[in-house]
N, C-alpha and C positions, 0 to 999 in steps of 0.2 A: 504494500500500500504506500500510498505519496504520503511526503510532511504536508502538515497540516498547518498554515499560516499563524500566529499567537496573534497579528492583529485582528480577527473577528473570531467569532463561536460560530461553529456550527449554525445557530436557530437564526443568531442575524443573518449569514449567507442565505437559507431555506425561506425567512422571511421577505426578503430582498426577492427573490427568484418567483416566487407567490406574489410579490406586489406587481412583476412586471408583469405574470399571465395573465393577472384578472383584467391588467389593465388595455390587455388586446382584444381587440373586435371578437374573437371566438365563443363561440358555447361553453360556458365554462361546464353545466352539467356533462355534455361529450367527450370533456375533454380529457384523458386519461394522465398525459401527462403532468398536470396541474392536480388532476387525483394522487397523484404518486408523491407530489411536493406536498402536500398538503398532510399526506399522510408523514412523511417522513418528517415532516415539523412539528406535529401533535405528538411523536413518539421520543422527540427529543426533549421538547416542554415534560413532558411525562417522568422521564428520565431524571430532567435536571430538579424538578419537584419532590422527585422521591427522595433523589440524592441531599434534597434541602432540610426535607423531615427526618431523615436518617439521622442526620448531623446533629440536627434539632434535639431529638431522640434521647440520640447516644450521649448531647452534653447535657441534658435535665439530670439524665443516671447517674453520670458521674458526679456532680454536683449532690445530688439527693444520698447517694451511697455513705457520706464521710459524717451527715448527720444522720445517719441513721445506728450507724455503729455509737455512739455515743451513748 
């Protein structure tokens, strides 16, 4: 696989790429490959979300763990 640029994220490029489809004359309901952008930007949002609550998660625990032994 290619490197991957540090100046944008992944969602910005997918978003960017989505704003130019819609913004062409086409059917967007027909239009498969704007189905496929659309999909693969909803599964990145997904992603970086999870990874947010995880974090979230994980530092409530830790924090909670040190008064609890107490």
């Amino acid at each position: 696989m290619a490197k991957k640029t540090a100046g944008e994220s992944d969602e910005t490029r997918l978003k960017k790429k989505v704003a130019v489809k819609e913004t062409d004359g086409k059917d967007s309901k027909n239009d498969e490959a704007l189905r496929s952008l659309k999909k693969r930007l909803k599964r990145t949002q997904r992603k970086r979300r999870a990874l947010t609550l995880r974090k979230k998660n994980s530092a409530s625990k830790k924090t909670a763990t040190p008064e609890a032994k107490k």
